[in-house]
C-alpha positions as CSV (number, residue, x, y, z in Angstrom):
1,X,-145.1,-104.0,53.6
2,X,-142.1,-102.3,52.2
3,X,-142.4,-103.6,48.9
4,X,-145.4,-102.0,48.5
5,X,-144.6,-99.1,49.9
6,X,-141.7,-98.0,48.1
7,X,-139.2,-101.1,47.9
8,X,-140.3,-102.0,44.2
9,X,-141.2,-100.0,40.9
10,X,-145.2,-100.7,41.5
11,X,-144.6,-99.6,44.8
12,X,-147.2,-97.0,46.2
13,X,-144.9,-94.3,46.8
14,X,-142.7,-94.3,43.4
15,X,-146.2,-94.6,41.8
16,X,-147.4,-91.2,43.1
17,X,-143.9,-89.2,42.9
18,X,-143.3,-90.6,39.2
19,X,-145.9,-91.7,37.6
20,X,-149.3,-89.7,38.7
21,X,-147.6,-86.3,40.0
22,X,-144.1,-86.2,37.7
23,X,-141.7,-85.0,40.4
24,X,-139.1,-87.8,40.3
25,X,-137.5,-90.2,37.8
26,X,-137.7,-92.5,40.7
27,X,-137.6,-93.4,44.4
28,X,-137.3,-96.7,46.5
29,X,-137.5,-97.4,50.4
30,X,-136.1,-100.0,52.3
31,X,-134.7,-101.7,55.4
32,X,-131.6,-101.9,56.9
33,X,-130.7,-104.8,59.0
34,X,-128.3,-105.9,61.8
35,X,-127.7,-108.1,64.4
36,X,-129.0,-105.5,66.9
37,X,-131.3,-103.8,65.0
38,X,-131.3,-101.5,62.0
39,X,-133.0,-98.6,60.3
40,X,-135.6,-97.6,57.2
41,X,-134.6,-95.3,54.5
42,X,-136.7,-93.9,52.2
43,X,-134.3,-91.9,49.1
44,X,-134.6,-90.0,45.7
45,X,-134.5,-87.0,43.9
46,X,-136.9,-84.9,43.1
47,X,-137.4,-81.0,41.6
48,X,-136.4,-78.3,44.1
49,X,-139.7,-76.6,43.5
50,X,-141.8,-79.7,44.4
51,X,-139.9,-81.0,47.4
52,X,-141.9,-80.0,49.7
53,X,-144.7,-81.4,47.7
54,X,-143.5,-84.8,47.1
55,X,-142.6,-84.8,50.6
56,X,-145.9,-84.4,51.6
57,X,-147.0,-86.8,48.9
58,X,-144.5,-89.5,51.3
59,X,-146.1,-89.3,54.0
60,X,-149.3,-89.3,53.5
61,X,-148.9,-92.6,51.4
62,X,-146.9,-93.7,54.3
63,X,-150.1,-92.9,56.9
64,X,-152.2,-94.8,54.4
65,X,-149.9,-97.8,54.6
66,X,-150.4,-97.7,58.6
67,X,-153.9,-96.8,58.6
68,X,-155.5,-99.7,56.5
69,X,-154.4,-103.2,55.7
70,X,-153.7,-103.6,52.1
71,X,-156.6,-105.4,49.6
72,X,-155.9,-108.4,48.4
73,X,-154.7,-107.2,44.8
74,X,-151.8,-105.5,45.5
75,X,-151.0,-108.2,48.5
76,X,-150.5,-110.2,45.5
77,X,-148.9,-108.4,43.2
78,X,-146.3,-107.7,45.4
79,X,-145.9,-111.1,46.8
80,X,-145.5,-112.3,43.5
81,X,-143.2,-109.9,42.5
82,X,-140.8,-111.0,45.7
83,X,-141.3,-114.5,44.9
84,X,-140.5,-114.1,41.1
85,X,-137.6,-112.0,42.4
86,X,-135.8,-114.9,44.4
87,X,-133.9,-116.6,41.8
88,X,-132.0,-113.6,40.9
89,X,-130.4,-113.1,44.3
90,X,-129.0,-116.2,43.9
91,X,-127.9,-115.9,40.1
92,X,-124.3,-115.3,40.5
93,X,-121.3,-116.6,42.6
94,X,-120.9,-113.5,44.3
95,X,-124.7,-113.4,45.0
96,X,-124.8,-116.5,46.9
97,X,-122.2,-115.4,49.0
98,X,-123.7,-112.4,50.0
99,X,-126.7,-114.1,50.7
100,X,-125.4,-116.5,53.0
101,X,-123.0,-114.4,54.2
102,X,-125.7,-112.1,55.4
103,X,-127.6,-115.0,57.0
104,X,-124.5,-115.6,58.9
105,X,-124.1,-111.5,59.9
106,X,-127.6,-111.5,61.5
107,X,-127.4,-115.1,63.1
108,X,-130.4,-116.5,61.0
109,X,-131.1,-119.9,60.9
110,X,-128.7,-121.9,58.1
111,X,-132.0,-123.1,56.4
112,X,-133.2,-119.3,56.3
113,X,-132.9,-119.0,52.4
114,X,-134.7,-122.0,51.9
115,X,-137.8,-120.7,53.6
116,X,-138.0,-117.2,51.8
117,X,-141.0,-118.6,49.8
118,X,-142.6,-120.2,52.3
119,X,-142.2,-117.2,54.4
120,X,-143.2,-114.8,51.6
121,X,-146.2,-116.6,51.4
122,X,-147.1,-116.3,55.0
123,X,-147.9,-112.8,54.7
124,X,-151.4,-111.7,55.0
125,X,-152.7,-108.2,54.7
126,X,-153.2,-108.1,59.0
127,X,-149.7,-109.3,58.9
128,X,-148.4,-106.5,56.5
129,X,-150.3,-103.6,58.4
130,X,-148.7,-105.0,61.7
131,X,-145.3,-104.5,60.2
132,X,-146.0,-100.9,59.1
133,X,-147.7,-100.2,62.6
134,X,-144.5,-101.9,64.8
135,X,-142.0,-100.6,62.5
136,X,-142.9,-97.7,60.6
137,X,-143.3,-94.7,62.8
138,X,-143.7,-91.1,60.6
139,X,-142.9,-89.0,63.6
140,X,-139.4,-90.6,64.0
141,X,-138.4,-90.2,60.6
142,X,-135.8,-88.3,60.0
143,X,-135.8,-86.4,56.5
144,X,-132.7,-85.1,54.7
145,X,-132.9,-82.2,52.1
146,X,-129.9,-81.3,50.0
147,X,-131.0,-78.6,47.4
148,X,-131.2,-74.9,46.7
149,X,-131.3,-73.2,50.0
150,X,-134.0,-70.6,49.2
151,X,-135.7,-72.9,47.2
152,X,-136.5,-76.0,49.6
153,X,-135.9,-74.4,53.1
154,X,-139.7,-72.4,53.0
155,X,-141.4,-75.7,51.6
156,X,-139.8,-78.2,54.5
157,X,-140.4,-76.0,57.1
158,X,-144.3,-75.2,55.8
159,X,-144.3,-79.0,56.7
160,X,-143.6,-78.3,60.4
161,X,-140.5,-80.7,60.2
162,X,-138.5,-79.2,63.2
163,X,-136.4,-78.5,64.5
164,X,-134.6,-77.7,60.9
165,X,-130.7,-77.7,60.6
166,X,-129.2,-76.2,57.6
167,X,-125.2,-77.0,56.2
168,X,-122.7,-75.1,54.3
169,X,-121.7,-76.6,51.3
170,X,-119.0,-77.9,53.5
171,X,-120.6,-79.6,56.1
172,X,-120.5,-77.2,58.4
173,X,-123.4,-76.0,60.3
174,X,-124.9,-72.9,59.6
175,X,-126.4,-70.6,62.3
């Protein structure tokens, strides 16, 4: 699901931002995991006069993602793309490390890199929408601005994303 949301180049939301609307060189999306749980991110930069737009863009490619299972194209373009993908987290000493080594950090099964392809290959559309339903929830996203002030402030809060903190420079909190 997150592949083809924003986790690769093809991915729905990079599409829209870069290539059909021009706002970004690029964005990407994905999850972060732990033993106990972990968290989505979602990050790039776009214009100051067009974040509120390619904010808006976000979500509503994100809604689409939970509102309707994807066809059976892009299903297999992005699993493809994650399958072709496997060798190269394994391409270098330090790779394999890291790869087992993360097994290990969130107590996955030894054999859990062997099964990436078989497990890749599980995923059905139904499957994919599930994902995006149980662990993709719009109002719970947090979104983080840094820009021009006067530029970005009007456009985030014609969003209605409240409540709305600003920060100095600094990091302190402005009233």
């Amino acid at each position: 699901m997150n592949a083809a949301l924003g986790g690769l180049f093809t991915s729905r939301i990079n599409t829209q931002l870069r290539e059909v609307k021009g706002y970004t060189y690029g964005v990407s999306s994905g999850y972060v995991f732990g033993r106990d749980g972990g968290h989505f991110s979602l990050r790039g930069s776009v214009r100051a006069d067009v974040t509120g737009a390619a904010l808006a863009d976000t979500f509503k490619e994100i809604k689409a993602m939970r509102a309707k299972a994807m066809g059976r194209t892009e299903l297999e373009r992005v699993r493809n793309a994650l399958l072709l993908s496997l060798p190269g987290q394994f391409d270098t000493n330090a790779a394999i490390t890291e790869g087992y080594g993360r097994v290990w950090t969130l107590g996955l099964p030894q054999n859990h890199i062997e099964q990436l392809p078989a497990a890749l290959q599980a995923v059905t559309a139904r499957s994919a929408l599930k994902a995006a339903l149980d662990h993709l929830d719009p109002s719970r996203l947090i979104v983080v601005a840094v820009g021009d002030q006067p530029k970005v402030a009007s456009q985030l809060e014609a969003l209605g994303r409240q409540p709305m903190r600003l920060w100095s420079d600094e990091g302190l909190p402005k009233p």
